[in-house]
C-alpha positions as CSV (number, residue, x, y, z in Angstrom):
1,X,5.0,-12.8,12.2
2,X,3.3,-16.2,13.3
3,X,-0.7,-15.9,13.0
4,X,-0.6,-12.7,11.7
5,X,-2.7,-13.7,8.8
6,X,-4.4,-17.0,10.4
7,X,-7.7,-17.8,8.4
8,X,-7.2,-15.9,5.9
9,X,-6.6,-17.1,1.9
10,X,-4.2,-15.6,-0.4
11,X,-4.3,-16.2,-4.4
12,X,-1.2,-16.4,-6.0
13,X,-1.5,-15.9,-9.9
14,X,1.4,-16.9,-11.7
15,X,1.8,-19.3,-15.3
16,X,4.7,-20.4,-17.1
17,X,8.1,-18.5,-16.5
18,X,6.9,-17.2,-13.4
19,X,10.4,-16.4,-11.7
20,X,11.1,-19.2,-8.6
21,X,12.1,-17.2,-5.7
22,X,9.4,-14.2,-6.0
23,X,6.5,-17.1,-6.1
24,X,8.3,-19.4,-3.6
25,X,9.6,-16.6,-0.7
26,X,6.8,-15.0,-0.9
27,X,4.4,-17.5,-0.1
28,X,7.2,-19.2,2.6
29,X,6.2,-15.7,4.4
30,X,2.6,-15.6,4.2
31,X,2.6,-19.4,5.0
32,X,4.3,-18.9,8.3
33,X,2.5,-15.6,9.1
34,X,-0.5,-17.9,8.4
35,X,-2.3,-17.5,5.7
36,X,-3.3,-20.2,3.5
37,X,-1.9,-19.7,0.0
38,X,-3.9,-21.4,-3.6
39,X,-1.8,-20.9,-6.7
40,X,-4.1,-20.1,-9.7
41,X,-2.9,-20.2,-13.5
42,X,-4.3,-20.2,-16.8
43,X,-3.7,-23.9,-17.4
44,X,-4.1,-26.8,-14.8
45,X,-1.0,-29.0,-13.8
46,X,2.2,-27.7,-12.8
47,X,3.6,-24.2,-14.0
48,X,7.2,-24.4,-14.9
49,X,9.4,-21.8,-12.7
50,X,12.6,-20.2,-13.7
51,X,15.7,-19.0,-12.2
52,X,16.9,-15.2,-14.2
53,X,14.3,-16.3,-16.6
54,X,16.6,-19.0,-18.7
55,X,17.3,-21.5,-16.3
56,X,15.3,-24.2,-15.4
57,X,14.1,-24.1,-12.0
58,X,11.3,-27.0,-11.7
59,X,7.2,-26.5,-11.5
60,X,4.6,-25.4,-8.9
61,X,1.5,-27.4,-9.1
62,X,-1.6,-25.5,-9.7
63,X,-4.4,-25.8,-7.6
64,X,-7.5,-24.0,-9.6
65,X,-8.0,-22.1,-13.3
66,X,-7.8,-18.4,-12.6
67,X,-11.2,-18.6,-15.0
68,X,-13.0,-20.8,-12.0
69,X,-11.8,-18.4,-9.2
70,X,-13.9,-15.9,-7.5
71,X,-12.3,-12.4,-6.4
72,X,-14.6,-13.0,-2.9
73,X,-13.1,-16.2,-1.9
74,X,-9.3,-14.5,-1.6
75,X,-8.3,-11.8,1.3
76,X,-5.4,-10.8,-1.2
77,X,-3.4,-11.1,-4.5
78,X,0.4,-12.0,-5.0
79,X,1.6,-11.4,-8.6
80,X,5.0,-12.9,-9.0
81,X,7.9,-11.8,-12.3
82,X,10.1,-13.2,-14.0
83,X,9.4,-12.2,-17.8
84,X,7.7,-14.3,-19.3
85,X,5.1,-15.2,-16.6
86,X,3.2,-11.8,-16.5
87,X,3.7,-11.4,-20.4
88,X,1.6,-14.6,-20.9
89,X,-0.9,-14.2,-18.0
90,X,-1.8,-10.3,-19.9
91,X,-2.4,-12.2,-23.2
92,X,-5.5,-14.2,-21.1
93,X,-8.9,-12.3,-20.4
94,X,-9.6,-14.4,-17.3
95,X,-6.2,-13.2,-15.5
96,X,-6.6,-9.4,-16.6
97,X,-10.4,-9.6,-15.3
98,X,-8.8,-11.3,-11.9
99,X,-6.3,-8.7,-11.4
100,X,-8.7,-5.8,-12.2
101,X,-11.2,-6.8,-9.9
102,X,-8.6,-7.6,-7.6
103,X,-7.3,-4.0,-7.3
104,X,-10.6,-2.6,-8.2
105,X,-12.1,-4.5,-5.0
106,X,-9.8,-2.7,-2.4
107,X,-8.2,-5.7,-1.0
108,X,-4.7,-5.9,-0.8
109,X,-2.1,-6.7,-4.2
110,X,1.2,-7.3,-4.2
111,X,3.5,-7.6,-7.2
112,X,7.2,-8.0,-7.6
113,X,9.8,-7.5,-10.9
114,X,7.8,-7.6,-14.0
115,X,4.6,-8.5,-12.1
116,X,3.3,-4.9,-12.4
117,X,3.0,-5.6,-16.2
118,X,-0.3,-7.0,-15.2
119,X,-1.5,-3.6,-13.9
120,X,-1.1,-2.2,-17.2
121,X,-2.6,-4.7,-19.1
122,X,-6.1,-4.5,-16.4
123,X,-5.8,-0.6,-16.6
124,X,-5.5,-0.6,-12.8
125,X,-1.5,1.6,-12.9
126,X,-3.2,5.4,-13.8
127,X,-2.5,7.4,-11.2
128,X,-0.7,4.8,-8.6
129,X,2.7,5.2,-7.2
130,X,4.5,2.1,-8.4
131,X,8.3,0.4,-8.4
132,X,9.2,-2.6,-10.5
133,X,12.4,-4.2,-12.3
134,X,13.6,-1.3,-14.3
135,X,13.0,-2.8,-18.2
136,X,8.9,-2.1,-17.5
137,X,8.9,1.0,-16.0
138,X,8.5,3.0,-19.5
139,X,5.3,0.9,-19.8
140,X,4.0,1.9,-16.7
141,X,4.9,5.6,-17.2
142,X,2.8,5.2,-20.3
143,X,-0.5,3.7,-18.7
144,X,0.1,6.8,-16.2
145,X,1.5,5.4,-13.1
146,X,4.6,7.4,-11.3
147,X,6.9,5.2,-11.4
148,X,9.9,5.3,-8.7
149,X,12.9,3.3,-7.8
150,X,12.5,2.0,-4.4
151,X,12.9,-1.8,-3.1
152,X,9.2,-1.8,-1.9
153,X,6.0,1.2,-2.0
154,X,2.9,0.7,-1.1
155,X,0.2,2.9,-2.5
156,X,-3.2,2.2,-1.5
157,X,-4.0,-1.4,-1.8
158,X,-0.9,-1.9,-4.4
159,X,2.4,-2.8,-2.9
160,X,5.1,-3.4,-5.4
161,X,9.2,-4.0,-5.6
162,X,12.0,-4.1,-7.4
163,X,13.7,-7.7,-7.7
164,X,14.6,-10.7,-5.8
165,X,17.2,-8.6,-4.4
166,X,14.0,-6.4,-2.4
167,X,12.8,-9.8,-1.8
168,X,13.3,-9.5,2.5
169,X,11.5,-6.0,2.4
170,X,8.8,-7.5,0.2
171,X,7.9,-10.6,2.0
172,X,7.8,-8.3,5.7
173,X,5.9,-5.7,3.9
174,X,3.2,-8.5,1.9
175,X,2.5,-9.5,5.2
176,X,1.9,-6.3,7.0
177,X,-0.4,-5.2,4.5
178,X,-2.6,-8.2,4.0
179,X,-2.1,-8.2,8.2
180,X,-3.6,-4.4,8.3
181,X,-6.4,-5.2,5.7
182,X,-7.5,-8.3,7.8
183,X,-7.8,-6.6,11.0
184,X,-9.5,-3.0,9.0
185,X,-11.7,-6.0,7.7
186,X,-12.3,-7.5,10.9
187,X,-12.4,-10.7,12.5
188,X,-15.0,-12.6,11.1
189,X,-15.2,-10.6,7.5
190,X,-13.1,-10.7,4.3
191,X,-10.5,-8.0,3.6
């Protein structure tokens, strides 16, 4: 997967609670496919991470306000779970604005356990075909996605899984997507 995604820039929106593993795999396999990965948050400093959302599991440090980032300066969007981490970046106009634009741009989204939450709070899930941990799927049902239980599915630009168990699918899927959108964008534009 080396240099599948070299040059291009990945945002990765995540705020307190955000679960460990689905921020910190994920980005391991975009790094080393080559993109270049910015976490953005609602607050500046460190996010503090979580491990089956009660354990401690350290911070991230934040490199820019998702309120001061620009949809066209990213190729594509990784929304990590873990509970409480989507539940506070819905309550924040800046982060629902950055996901629906996001999606609404055409370049490539990838979410993960609760992450799709986000969807439903940016009106972005009507009509997808989505997956996530089972405890959110009535809420997706109700802002009219179809909701199915598979480790990964892409629809469109919107790829989305399970848990961290789906976490191997999801990372090799992440980065054939943003891959496919980079080369459908070409070689010297944005995806």
């Amino acid at each position: 997967m080396a240099g599948e995604l070299n040059g291009r820039q990945v945002a990765i929106l995540a705020a307190d609670g955000v679960e460990r593993v689905e921020l910190e795999q994920p980005r391991r396999a975009l790094d080393d496919a080559g993109a270049r990965t910015e976490v953005l948050s609602i607050h500046d400093g460190e996010i503090q991470a979580r491990n089956n959302d009660l354990e401690d599991a350290g911070t991230f440090s934040v490199d820019r306000l998702v309120g001061a980032a620009s949809v066209d300066e990213y190729d594509a969007l990784l929304l990590p779970g873990g509970t409480v981490n989507p539940d506070q970046l819905r309550m924040q106009p800046a982060a629902v604005e950055f996901v629906r634009s996001f999606v609404e741009s055409g370049k490539p989204v990838a979410s993960i356990c609760h992450g799709p939450w986000n969807f439903v709070e940016a009106d972005v899930a009507r009509g997808r075909r989505l997956t996530s941990f089972p405890s959110i799927r009535t809420d997706l049902r109700n802002a009219g996605a179809e909701v199915v239980d598979e480790e990964v599915v892409t629809d469109g630009n919107i790829t989305t899984s399970r848990s961290p168990d789906d976490l191997p699918a999801f990372c090799d899927r992440i980065v054939q997507e943003f891959a496919r959108a980079a080369r459908a964008a070409g070689a010297g534009g944005r995806a």
